[in-house]
C-alpha positions as a Markdown table, in Angstrom:
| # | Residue | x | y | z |
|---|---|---|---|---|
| 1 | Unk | -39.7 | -62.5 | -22.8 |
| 2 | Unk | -42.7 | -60.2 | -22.0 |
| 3 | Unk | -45.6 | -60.2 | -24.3 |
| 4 | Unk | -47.2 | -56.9 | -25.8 |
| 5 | Unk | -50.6 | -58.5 | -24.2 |
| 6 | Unk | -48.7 | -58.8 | -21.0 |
| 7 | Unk | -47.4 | -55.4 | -21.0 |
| 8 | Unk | -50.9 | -53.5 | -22.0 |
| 9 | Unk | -52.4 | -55.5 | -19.1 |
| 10 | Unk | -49.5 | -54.6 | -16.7 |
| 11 | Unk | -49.2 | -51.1 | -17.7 |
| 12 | Unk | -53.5 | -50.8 | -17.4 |
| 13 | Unk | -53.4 | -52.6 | -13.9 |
| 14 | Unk | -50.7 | -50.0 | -12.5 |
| 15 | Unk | -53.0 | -46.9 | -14.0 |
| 16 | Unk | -56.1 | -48.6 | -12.6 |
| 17 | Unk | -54.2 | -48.8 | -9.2 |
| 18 | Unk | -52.9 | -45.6 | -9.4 |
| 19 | Unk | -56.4 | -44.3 | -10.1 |
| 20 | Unk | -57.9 | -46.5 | -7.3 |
| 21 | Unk | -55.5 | -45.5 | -4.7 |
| 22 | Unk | -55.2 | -49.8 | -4.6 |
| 23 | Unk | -52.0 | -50.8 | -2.3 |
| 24 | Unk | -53.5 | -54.4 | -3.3 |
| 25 | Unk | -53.4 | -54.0 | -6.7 |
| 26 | Unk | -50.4 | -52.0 | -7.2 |
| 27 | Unk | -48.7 | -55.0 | -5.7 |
| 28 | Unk | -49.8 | -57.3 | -7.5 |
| 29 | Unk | -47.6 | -56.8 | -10.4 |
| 30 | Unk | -44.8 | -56.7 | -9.0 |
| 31 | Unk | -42.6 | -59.7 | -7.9 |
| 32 | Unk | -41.9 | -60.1 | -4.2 |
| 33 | Unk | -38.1 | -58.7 | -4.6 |
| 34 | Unk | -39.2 | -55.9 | -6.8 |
| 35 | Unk | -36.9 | -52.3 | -6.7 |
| 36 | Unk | -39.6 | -49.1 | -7.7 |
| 37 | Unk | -36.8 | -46.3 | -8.5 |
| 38 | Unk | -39.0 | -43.6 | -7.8 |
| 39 | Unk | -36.0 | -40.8 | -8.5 |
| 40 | Unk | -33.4 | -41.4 | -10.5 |
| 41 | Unk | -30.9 | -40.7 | -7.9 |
| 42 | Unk | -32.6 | -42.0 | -4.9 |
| 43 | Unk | -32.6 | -45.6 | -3.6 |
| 44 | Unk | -35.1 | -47.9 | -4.6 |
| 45 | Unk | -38.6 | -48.8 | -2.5 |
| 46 | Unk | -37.9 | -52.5 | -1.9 |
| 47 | Unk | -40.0 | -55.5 | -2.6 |
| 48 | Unk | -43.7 | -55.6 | -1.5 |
| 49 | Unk | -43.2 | -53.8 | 2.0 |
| 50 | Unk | -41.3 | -50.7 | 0.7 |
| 51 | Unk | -43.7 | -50.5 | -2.5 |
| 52 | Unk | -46.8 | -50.5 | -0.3 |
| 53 | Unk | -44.8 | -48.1 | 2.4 |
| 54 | Unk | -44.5 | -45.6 | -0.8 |
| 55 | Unk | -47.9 | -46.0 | -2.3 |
| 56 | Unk | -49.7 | -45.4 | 0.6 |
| 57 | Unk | -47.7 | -42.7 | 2.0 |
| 58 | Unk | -47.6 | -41.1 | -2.0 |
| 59 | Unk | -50.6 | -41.9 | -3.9 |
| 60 | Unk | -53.6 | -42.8 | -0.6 |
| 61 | Unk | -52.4 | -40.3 | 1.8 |
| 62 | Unk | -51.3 | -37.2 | -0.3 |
| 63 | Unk | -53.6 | -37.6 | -3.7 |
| 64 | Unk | -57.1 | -37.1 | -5.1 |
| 65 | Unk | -59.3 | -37.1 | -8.0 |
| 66 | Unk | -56.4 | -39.1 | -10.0 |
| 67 | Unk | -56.6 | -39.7 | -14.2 |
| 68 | Unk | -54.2 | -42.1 | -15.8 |
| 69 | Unk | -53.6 | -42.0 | -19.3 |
| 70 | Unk | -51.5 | -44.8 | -21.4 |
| 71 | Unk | -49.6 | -42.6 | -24.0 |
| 72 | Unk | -47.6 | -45.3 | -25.4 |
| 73 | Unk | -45.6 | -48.2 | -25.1 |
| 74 | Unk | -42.9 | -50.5 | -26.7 |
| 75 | Unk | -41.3 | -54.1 | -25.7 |
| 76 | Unk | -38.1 | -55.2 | -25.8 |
| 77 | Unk | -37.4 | -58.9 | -24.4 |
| 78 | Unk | -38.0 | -58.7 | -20.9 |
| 79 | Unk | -37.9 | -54.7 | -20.5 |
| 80 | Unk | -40.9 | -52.3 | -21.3 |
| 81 | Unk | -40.5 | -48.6 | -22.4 |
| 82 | Unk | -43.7 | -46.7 | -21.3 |
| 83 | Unk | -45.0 | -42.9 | -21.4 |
| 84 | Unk | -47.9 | -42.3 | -19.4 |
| 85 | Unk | -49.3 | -39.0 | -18.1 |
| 86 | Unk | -51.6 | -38.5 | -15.0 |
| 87 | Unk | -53.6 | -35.9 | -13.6 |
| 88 | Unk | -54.4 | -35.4 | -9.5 |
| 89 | Unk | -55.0 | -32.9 | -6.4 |
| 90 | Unk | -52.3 | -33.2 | -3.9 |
| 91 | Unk | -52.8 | -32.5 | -0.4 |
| 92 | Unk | -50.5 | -29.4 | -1.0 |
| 93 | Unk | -53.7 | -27.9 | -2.4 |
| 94 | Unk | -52.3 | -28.1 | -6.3 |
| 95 | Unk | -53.6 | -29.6 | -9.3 |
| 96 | Unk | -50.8 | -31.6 | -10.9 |
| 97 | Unk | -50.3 | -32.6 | -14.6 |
| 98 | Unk | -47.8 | -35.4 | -14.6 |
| 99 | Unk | -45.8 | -37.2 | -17.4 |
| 100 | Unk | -43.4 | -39.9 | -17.3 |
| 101 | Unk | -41.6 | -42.2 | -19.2 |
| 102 | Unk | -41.1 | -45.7 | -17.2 |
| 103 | Unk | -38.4 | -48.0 | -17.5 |
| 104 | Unk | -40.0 | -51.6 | -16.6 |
| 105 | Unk | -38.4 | -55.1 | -16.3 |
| 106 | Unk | -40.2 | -58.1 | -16.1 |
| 107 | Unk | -40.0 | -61.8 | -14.4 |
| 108 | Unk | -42.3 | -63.5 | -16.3 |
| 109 | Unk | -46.0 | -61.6 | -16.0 |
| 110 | Unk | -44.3 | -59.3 | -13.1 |
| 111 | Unk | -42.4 | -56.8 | -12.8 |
| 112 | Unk | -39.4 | -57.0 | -10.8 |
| 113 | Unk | -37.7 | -53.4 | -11.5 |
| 114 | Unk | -39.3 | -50.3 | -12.2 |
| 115 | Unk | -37.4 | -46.4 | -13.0 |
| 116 | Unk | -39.6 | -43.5 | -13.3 |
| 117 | Unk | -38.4 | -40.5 | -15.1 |
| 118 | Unk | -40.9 | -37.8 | -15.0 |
| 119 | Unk | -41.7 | -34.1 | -15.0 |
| 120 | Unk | -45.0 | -32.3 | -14.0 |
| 121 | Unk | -46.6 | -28.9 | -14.0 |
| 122 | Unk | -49.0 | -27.2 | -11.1 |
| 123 | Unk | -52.1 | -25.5 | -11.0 |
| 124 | Unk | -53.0 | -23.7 | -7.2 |
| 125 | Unk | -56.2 | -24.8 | -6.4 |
| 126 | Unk | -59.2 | -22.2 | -5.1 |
């Protein structure tokens, strides 16, 4: 069973990584044989090689000038419900405004399956 304590600090570490473009960090919550569903029909990134793959080729390679925001988030045994939002420049030369609800279960402090369901908004930058 996942702790509320162990949640907030999960959740903060992934935002913190996200803002830090951190392949490192990202990783380090997540367990070894971790799935990260980043669409809801596509397969998963799997364990730490495909979740680095992702983040660098995602978040250090296409964004900037990222903001994470912790909306909310509730516990349920092992499983976490979370709404986040996020702000960054892409390399597409838009400002995006990103919110998601995240579906996250844990092995013990880790998590070992992540599902992303999110929607965004775009600004053209100058």
């Amino acid at each position: 069973m996942v702790t509320r304590a162990t949640a907030r600090k999960v959740i903060a570490t992934y935002g913190k990584a996200w803002a830090t473009q951190s392949v490192p960090l990202i990783l380090s919550i997540f367990t070894k044989d971790a799935r990260y569903y980043e669409r809801v029909f596509a397969p998963p990134f799997k364990g730490h090689r495909g979740i680095a793959k992702y983040w660098k080729e995602k978040v250090v390679e296409d964004q900037s000038n990222i903001r994470f925001k912790l909306i909310g988030f509730w516990v349920s045994g092992n499983t976490v419900f979370a709404e986040w939002e996020a702000w960054f420049n892409s390399r597409e030369k838009v400002h995006r405004h990103i919110r998601e609800a995240e579906l996250l279960v844990f092995r013990g402090n880790k998590i070992k399956e992540i599902r992303e369901y999110w929607g965004h908004e775009v600004e053209k930058k100058g």
